[in-house]
DOVOVEX-863155 format. One line per 2 residues: number of its first residue (from 1); their letters; for each residue x, y, z of N, C-alpha, C. Coordinates in steps of 0.02 Angstrom, whole numbers, plus 50000, padded with zeros to 5 digits. Atoms other than C-alpha are relative to their C-alpha. Layout:
<recs>
NUM = a = X/Y/Z/X/Y/Z/X/Y/Z  ...
</recs>
This chain:
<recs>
1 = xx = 50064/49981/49991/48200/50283/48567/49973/50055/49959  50055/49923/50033/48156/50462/48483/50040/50005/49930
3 = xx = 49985/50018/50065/48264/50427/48341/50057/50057/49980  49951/49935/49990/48389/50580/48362/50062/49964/49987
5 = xx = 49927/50008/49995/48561/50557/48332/50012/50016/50057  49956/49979/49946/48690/50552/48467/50069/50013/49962
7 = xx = 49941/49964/50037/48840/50668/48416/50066/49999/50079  49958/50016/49946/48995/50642/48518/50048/50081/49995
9 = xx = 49969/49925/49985/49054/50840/48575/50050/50007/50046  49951/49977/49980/49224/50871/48608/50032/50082/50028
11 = xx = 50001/49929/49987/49241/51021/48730/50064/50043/49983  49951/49994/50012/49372/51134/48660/50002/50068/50048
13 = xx = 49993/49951/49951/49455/51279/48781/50048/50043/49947  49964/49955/50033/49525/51419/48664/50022/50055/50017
15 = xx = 49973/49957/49966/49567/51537/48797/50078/49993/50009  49904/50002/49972/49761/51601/48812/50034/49958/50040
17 = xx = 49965/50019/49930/49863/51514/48925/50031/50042/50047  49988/49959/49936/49885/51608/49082/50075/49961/50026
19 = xx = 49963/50022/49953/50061/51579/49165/50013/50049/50069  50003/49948/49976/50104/51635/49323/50086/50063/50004
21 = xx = 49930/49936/50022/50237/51793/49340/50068/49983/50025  49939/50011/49978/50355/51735/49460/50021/49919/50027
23 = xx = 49944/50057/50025/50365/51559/49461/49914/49941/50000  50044/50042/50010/50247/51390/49418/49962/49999/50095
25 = xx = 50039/50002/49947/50105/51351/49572/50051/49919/50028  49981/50067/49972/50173/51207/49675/49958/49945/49989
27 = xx = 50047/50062/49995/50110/51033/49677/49945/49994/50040  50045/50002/49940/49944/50999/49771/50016/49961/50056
29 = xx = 49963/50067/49961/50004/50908/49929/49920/50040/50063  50074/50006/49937/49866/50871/50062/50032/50020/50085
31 = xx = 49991/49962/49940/49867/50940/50260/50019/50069/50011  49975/49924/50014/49870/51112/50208/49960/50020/50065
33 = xx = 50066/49972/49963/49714/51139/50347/50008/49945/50062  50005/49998/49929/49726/51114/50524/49926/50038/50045
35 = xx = 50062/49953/49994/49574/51145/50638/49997/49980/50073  50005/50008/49919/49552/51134/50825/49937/50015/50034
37 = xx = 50056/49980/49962/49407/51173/50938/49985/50102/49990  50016/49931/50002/49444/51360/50924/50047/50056/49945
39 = xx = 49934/49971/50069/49576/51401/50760/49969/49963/49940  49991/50023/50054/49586/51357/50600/50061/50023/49962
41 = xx = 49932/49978/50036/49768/51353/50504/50008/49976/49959  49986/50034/50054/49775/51339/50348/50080/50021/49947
43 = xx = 49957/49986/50035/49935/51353/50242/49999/49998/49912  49999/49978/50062/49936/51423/50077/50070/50008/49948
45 = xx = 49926/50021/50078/50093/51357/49929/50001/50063/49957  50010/49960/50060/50030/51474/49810/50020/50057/50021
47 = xx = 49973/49946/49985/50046/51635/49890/50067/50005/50062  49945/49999/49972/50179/51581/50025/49988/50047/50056
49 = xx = 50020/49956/49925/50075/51638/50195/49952/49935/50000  50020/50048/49940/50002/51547/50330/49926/50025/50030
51 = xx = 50068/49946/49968/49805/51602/50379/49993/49966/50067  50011/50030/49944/49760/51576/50546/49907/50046/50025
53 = xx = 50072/49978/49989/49549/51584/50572/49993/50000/50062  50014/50030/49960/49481/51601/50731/49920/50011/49992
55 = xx = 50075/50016/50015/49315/51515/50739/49949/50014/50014  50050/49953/49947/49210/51623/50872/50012/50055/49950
57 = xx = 50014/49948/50029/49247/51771/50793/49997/50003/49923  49966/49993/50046/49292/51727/50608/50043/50048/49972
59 = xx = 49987/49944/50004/49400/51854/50620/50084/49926/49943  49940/50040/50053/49556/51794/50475/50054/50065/49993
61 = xx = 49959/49957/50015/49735/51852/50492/50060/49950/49969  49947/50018/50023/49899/51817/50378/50072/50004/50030
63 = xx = 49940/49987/49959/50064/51766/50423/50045/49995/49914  49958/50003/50069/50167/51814/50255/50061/49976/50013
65 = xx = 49920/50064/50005/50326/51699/50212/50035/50028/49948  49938/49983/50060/50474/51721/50098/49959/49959/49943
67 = xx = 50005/50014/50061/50465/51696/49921/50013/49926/50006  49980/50082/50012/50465/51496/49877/49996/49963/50078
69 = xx = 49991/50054/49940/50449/51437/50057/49950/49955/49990  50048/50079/50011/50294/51328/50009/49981/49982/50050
71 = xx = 50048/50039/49929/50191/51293/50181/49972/49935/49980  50022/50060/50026/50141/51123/50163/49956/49978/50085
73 = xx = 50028/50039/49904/50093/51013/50339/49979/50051/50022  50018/49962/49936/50012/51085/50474/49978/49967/50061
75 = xx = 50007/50054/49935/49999/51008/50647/49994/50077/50055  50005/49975/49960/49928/51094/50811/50054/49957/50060
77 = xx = 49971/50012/49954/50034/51082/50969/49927/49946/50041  50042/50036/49957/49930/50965/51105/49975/50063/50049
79 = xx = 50037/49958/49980/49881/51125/51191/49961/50029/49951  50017/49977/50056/49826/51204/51026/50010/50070/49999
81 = xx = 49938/49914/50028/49928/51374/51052/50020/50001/49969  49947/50005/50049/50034/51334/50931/49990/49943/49935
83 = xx = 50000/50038/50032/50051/51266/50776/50048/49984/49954  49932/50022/50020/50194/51188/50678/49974/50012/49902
85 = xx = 50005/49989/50082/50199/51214/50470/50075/49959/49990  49939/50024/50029/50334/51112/50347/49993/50032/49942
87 = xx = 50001/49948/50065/50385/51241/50242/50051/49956/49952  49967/50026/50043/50442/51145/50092/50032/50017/49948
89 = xx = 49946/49953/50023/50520/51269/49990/50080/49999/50009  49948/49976/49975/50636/51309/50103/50031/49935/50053
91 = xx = 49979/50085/49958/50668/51126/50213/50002/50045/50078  49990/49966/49902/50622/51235/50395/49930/49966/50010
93 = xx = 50079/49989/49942/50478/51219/50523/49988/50049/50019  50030/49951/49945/50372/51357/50577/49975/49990/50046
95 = xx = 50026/50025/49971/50310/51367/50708/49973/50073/50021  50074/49940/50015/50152/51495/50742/49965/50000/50061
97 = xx = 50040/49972/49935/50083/51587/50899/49920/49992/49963  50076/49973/50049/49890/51556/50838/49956/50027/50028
99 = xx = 50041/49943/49965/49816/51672/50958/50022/50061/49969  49959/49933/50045/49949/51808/50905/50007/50017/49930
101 = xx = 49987/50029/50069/49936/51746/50733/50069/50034/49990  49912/49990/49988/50135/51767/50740/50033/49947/49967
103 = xx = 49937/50061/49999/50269/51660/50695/50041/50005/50035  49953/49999/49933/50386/51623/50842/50065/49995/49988
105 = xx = 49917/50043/50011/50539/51505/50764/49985/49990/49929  49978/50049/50055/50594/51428/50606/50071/49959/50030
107 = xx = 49971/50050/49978/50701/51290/50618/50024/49961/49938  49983/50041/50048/50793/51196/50488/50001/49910/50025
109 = xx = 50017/50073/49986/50739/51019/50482/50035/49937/49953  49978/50052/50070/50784/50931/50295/50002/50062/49930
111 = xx = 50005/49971/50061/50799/50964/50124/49933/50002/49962  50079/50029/50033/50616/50897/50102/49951/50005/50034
113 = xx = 50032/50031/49949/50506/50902/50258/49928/50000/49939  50067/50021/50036/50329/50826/50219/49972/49996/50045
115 = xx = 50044/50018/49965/50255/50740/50350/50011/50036/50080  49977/49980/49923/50227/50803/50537/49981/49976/50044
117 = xx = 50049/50014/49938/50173/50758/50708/50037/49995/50061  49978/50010/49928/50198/50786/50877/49990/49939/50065
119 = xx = 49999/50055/49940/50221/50648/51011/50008/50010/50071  50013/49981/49944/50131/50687/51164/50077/49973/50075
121 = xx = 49990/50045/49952/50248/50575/51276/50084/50032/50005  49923/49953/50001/50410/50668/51226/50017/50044/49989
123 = xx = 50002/49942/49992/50370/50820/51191/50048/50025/49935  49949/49977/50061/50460/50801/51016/49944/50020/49930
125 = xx = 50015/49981/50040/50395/50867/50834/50032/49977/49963  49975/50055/50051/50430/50710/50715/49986/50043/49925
127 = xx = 50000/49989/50073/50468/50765/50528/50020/49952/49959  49995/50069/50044/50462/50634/50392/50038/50052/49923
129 = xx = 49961/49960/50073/50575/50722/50234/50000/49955/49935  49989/50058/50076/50569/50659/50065/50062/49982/49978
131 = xx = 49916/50030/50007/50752/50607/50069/49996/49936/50030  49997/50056/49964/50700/50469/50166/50028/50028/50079
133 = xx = 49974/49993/49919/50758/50550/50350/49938/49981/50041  50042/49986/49953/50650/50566/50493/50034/50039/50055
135 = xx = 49986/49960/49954/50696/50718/50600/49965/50018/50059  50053/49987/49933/50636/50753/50781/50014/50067/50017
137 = xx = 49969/49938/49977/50648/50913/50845/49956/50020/50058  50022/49959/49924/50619/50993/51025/49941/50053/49981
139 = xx = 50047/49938/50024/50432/51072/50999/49996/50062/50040  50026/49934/49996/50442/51201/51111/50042/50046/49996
141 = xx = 49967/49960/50033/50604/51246/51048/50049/50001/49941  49964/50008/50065/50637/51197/50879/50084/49972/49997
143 = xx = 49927/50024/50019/50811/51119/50923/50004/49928/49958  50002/50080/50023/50863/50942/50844/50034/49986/50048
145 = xx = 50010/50064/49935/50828/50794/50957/50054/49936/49967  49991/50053/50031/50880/50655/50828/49993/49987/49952
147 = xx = 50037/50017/50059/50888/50610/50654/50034/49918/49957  49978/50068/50015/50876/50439/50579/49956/49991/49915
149 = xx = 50003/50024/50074/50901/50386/50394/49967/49917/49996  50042/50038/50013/50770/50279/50333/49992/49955/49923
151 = xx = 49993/50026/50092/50758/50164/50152/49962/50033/49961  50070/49995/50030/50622/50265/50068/50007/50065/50002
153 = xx = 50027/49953/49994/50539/50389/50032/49944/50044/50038  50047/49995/49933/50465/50465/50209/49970/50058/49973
155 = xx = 50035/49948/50000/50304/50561/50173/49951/50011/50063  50061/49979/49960/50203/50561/50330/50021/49965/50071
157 = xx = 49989/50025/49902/50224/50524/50539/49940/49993/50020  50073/50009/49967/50098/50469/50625/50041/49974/50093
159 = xx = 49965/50000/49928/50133/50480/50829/49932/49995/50056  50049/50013/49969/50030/50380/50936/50013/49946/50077
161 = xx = 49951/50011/49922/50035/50326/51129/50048/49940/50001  49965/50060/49998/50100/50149/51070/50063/49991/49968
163 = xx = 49955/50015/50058/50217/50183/50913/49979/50086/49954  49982/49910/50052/50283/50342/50797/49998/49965/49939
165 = xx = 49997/50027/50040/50246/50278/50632/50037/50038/49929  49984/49951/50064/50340/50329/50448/49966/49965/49965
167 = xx = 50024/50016/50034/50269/50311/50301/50023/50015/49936  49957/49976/50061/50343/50311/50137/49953/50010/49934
169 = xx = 50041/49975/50022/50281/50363/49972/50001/49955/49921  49999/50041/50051/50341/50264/49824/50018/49920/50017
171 = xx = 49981/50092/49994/50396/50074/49884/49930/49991/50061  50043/50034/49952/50231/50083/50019/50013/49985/50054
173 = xx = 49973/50026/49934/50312/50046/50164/49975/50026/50063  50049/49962/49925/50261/50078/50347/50081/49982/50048
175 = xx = 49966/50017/49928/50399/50105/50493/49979/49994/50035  50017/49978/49936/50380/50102/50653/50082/50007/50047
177 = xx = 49952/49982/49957/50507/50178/50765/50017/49992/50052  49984/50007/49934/50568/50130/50927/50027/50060/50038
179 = xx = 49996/49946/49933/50592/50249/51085/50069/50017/50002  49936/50004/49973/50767/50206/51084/50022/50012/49918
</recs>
C-alpha cells in the first residue's frame, strides 16, 4: 500500500552475561503457589525459602531453607494449618505451621519428590518422585506409611475420594492406585 519497504530487524542483546554466584537458578517446575481461603504459600527455588502470605492482613513472612533444597510442590493440609512443600534439592518434605509461619518437620521421602497430595480418607501425604516411586507418608507426622515402585517417571498425585492417581512425565501414563 504506501510503498515503504519492509526491513526484517533482528533484535540483538549486547549486554554481559550475568551468572549467578553460587550456583545456576533451578528449572521452572509449576505448584510453587498454594492458596486457601486465608494463606497464601508460595515456595521460592531460587532463593531456597518458603513465603507464607496471610490474606486479611497481607502481612508476608519467610521461612529460610538450606542452600540447594529447591522448594518445589506445595499442598495445604485439609484443615489448612499446615502446609506440606517437596523440597527437591534435598529429596525431604516440609512441612509448615502457616499461622506460625514455622516449619515443624522435614522428612525424607525420595531422591526426587515432585508431585504431592494429601488423601483425606487416610490421613496420608502421597509423594510421586522422579525415580518412578510413589511414597506415602503419615501427614501429621511425617513417618513412612508405604512405598511402591512404579514403571515411569512419577511427576504428580492426584488424591481423590474414589482413586489416588500417579502420573508420569515422559511415557504419559496415568496410575491409579489401590487402597490395598
Amino acid at each position: 500500500g504506501s510503498g515503504a519497504e519492509s526491513k526484517l530487524v533482528i533484535p540483538v542483546d549486547d549486554r554481559a552475561v550475568v551468572t549467578a554466584s553460587l550456583r545456576s537458578p533451578p528449572a521452572i517446575s509449576g505448584g510453587t503457589l498454594a492458596v486457601n481461603a486465608s494463606f497464601a504459600v508460595a515456595a521460592d527455588p531460587d532463593r531456597d525459602r518458603v513465603s507464607i502470605i496471610n490474606l486479611a492482613t497481607r502481612d508476608v513472612r519467610h521461612i529460610e531453607l538450606n542452600q540447594g533444597d529447591e522448594p518445589g510442590r506445595v499442598v495445604f493440609s485439609h484443615d489448612g494449618e499446615r502446609a506440606f512443600v517437596a523440597l527437591r534439592g534435598s529429596g525431604e518434605v516440609l512441612s509448615v505451621d502457616v499461622r506460625g509461619a514455622a516449619a515443624l518437620a522435614r522428612s525424607r521421602a525420595c531422591a526426587a519428590p515432585r508431585g504431592l497430595a494429601i488423601e483425606r480418607a487416610t490421613g496420608l501425604l502421597h509423594v510421586a518422585c522422579a525415580e518412578g516411586k510413589l511414597v506415602s507418608l503419615d501427614a501429621s507426622e511425617l513417618g513412612l506409611r508405604r512405598e511402591i515402585q512404579l514403571n515411569g517417571d512419577a511427576r504428580d498425585v492426584i488424591a481423590t475420594a474414589e482413586a489416588l492417581l500417579v502420573s508420569t512425565f515422559k511415557s504419559a501414563k496415568l496410575f491409579k492406585i489401590s487402597s490395598d
